[in-house]
C-alpha positions in Angstrom: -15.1 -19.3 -11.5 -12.6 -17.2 -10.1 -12.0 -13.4 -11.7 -8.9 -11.9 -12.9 -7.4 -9.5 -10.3 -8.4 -6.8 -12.7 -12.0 -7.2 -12.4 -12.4 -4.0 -10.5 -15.3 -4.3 -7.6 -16.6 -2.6 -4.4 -12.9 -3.9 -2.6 -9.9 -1.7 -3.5 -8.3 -2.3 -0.7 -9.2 1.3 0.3 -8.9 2.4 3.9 -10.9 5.3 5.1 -8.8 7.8 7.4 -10.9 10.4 8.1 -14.7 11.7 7.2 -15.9 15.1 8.2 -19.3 15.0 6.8 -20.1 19.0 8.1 -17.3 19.8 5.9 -17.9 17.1 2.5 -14.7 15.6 2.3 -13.3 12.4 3.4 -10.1 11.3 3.1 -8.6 7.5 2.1 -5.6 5.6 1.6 -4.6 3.1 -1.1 -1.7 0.9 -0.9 -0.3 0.3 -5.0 -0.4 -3.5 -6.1 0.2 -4.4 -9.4 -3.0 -4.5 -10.5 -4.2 -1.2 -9.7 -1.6 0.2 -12.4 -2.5 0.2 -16.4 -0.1 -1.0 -18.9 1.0 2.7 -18.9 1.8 2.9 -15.6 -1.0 5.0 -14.6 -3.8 4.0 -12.1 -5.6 2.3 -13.9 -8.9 3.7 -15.3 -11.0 1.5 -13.7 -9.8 1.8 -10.1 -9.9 5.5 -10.6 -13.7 5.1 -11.2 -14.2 2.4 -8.7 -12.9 4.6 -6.2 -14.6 7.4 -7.2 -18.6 5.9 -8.0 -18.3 3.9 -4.3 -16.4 6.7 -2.0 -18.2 9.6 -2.9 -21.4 8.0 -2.9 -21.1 7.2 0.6 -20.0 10.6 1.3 -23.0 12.3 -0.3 -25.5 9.9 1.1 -24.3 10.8 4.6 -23.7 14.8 4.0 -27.3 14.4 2.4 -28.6 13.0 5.4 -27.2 15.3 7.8 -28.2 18.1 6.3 -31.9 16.7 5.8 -32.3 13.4 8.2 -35.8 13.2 6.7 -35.0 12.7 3.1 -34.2 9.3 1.7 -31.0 9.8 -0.4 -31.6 7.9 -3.4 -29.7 9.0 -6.2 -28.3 7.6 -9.9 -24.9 8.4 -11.0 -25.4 11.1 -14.3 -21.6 10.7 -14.6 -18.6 9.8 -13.7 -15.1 10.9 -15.5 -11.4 10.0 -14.6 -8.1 11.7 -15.8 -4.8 10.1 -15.1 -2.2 12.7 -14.5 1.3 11.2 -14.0 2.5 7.6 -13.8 2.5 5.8 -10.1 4.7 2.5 -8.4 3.9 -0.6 -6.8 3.8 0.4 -2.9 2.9 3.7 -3.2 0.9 5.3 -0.9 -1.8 7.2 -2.1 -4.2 9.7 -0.3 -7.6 10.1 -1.9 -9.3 13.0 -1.3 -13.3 13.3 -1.7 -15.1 16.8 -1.4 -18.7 16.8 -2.2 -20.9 19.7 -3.5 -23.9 21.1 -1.1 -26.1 20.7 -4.0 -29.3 19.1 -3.0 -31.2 18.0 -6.4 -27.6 17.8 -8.5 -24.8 17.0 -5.9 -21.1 16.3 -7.1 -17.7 15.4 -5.9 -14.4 15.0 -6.8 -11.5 12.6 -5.6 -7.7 14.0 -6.1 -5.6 10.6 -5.9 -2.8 12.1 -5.0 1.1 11.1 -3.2 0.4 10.5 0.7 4.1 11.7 1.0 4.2 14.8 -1.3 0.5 16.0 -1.8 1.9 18.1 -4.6 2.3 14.6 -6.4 -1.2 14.2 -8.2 -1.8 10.9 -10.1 -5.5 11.0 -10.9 -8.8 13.0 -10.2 -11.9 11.2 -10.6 -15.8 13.4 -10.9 -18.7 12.2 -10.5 -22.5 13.7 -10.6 -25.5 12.7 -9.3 -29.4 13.4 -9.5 -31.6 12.6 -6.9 -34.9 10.6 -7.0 -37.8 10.7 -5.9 -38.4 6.9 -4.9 -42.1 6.0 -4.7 -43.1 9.8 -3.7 -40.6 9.7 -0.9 -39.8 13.3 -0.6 -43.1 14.6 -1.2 -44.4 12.5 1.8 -41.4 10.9 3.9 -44.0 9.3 5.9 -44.9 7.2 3.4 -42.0 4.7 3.6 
């Protein structure tokens, strides 16, 4: 069975342009196709959050890591929120920005989806906040895995 182009998964067509993990913040492009906008013309909600859950969970897991090599970054999502600011075209070219918090028991991050050609141009700005667990006594005793 084949799914309907709007069953949103782990490929958004999403290509990463830069990551600076000292720093928190990585930075994407995303090419508009039709069905990445919602009937009112927005990104559509479920991109947004796509986006948003995947990205910065990479980019937490590897700021995590490099901060503390010896902790095994495993996390949940607590939450994850998207507003959709303005409305966007088909072929626009849009820069997503992810910054993550240094937090290291309740880290966040935010993604600005925002006009690769005016950065001004916002269209949407996804959250999302995580906890940290302690898998199997991992962080008490990282020799144990």
């Amino acid at each position: 069975m084949e799914l309907p182009q709007t069953a949103f998964g782990d490929d958004e067509s999403v290509a990463v342009e830069t990551v600076d993990i000292e720093n928190g913040e990585a930075t994407l492009r995303l090419v508009v196709e039709p069905h990445h906008i919602a009937s009112s013309g927005v990104l559509d909600e479920g991109v947004v959050a796509t986006i948003t859950d995947l990205q910065t969970t990479y980019l937490l897991v590897a700021e995590t890591l490099s901060r503390k090599p010896s902790r095994m970054p495993v996390s949940v999502s607590v939450s994850i929120s998207v507003q959709t600011i303005r409305p966007v075209a088909v072929g626009t070219v849009v820069e997503i920005v992810c910054t993550v918090s240094p937090d290291p028991i309740k880290p966040h991050a935010v993604a600005v989806f925002r006009s690769a050609v005016d950065p001004g141009i916002v269209f949407a700005v996804g959250r999302h906040s995580k906890q940290f667990k302690d898998m199997m006594g991992y962080a008490s005793n990282p020799g144990k895995l």
